[in-house]
C-alpha positions in Angstrom: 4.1 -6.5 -26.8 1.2 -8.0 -24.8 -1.8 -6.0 -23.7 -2.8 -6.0 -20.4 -6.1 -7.6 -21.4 -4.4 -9.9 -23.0 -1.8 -10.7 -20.3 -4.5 -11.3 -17.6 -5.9 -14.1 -20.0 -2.8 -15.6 -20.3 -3.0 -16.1 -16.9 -5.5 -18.3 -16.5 -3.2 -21.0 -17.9 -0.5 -20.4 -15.3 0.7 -23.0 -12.7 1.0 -21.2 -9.4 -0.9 -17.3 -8.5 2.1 -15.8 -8.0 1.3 -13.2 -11.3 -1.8 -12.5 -10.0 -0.6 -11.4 -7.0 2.4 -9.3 -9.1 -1.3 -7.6 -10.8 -3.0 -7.0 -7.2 0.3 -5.4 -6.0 0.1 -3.1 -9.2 -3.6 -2.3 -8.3 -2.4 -1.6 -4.7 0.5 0.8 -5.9 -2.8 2.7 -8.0 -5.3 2.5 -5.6 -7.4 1.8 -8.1 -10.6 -0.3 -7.2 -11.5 -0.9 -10.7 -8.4 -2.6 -11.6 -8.8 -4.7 -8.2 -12.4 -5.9 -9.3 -11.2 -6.4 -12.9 -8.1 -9.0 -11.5 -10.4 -10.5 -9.0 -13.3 -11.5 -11.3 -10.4 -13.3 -13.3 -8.9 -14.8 -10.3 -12.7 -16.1 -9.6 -12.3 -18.2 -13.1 -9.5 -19.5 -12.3 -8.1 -22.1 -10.6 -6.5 -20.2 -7.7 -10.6 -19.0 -6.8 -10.1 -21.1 -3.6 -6.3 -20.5 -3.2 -5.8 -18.4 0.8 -2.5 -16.9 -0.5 -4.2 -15.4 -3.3 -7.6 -14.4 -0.8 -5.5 -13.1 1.8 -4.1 -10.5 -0.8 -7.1 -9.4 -2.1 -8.5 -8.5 1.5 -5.3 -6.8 1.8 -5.6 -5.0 -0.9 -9.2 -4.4 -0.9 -9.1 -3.0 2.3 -6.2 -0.7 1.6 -8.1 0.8 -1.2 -11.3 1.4 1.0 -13.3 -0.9 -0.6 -14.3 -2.7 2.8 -17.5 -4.3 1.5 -15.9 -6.3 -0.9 -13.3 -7.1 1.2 -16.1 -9.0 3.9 -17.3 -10.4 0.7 -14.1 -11.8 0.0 -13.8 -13.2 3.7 -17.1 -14.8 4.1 -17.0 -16.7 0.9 -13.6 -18.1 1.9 -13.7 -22.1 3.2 -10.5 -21.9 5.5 -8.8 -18.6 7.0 -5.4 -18.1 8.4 -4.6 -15.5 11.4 -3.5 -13.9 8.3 -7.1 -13.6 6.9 -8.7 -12.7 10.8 -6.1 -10.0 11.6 -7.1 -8.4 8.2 -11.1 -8.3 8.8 -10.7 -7.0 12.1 -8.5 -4.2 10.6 -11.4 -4.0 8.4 -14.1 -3.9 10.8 -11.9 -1.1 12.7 -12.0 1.2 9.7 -15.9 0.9 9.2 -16.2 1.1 12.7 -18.1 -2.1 13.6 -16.8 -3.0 16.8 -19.5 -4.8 17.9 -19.0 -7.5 14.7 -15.0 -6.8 15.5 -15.2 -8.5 19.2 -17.4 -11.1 17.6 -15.2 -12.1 14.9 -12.2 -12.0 16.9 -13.8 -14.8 19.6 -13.8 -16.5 16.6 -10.4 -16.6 15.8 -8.8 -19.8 16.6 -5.0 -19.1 17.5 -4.8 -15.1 17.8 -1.6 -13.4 17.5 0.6 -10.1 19.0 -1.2 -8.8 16.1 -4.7 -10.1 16.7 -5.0 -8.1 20.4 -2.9 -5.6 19.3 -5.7 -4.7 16.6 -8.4 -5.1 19.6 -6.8 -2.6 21.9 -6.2 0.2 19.2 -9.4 -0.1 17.2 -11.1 0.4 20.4 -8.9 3.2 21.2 -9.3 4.7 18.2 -13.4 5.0 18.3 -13.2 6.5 21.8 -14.6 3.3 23.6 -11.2 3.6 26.1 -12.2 0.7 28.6 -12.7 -1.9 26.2 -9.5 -0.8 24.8 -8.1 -1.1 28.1 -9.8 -4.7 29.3 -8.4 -5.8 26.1 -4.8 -4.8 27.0 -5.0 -6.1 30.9 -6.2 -9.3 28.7 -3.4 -9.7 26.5 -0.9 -9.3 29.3 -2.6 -12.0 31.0 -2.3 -14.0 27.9 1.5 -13.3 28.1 1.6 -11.9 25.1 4.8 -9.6 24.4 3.4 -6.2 24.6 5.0 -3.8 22.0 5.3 -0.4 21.3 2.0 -0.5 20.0 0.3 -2.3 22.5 1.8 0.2 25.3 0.7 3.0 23.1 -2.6 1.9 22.4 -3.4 1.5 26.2 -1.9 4.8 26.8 -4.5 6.6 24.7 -7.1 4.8 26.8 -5.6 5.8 30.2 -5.9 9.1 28.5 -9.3 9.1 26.9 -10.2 7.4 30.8 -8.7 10.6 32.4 -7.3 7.7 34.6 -4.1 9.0 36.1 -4.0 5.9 38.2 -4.0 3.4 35.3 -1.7 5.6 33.6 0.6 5.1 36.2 0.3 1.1 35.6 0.9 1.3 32.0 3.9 4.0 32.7 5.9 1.3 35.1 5.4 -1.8 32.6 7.2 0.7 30.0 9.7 1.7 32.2 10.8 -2.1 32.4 10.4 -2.8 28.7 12.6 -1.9 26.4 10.7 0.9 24.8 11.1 3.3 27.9 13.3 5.3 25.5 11.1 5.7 22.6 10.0 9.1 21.2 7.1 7.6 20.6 6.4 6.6 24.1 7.2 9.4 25.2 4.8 11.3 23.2 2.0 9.3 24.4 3.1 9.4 27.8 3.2 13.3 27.8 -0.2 13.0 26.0 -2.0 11.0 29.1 -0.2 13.0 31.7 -1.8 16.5 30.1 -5.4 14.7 30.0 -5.5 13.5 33.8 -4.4 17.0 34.5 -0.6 15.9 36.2 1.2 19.0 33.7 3.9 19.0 36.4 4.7 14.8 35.4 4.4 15.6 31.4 
């Protein structure tokens, strides 16, 4: 039987990256940084070094094992980036709290997704800076982009965090026309901003 030393040699003479994502997925399931440097260093003498499928799932993985420098070492050094790729720095940036770099990089992005502003109005959310988490939800709806559970959660939190019953009440009648007027998990957050702008009676 092969070792895995052995095995990760033998992929250097592979066509396609698809095993070294199998070995990322496997360093994922561990959590284990080591192994993810250990497979990347291959990867880098290889020819799939360039490859985006194969960067995008290192970032991925990077980030989900908390190694968030070498995950914006892996997205700096790449020569082209999918929405993919920008959706996982700013997820990054989020976790280390750099939301300053996070609006920055996001400008940057060329065609942003549901996902893209949906990152921008919880990571702001999430660090307590409630209005920009709340510009940035007013700004997607202008964009007409669909506005999910997550979205309508997110900018409940910030109507919350605001102590803005009046807001609240704006984000409450866009989810009463939406199809998520039902969720439990709406219905959480809405209970949540009702109790922080001191309306008890409405939660």
């Amino acid at each position: 039987m092969a070792t895995r030393h052995g095995l990760v040699r033998d992929l250097l003479c592979l066509p396609d990256s698809s095993p070294f994502a199998k070995l990322l997925d496997s360093c994922l399931r561990s959590r284990s940084a080591r192994e993810t440097r250990r497979v990347h260093a291959r990867i880098l003498n290889s020819q799939f070094s360039k490859e985006i499928f194969i960067q995008n799932r290192l970032i991925d993985v990077y980030r989900k094992c908390d190694c968030l420098d070498d995950a914006r070492k892996v997205f700096d050094r790449m020569p082209q980036r999918t929405t993919f790729t920008w959706n996982s720095i700013i997820t990054v940036l989020t976790k280390s709290g750099f939301l300053d770099e996070e609006t920055r990089i996001f400008g940057s992005i060329p065609d942003p997704d549901q996902c893209s502003w949906n990152s921008m109005v919880s990571g702001f959310a999430q660090h307590d800076r409630f209005e920009e988490s709340y510009e940035y939800f007013v700004k997607m709806h202008k964009e007409n982009f669909f506005l999910n559970e997550y979205s309508f959660g997110s900018a409940l939190s910030a109507c919350a965090g605001l102590m803005d019953f009046d807001i609240g009440i704006q984000v409450y009648a866009m989810v009463s026309k939406s199809r998520y007027s039902t969720d439990v998990f709406m219905g959480s957050a809405l209970i949540d901003m009702y109790s922080k702008c001191g309306s008890v009676a409405c939660s």
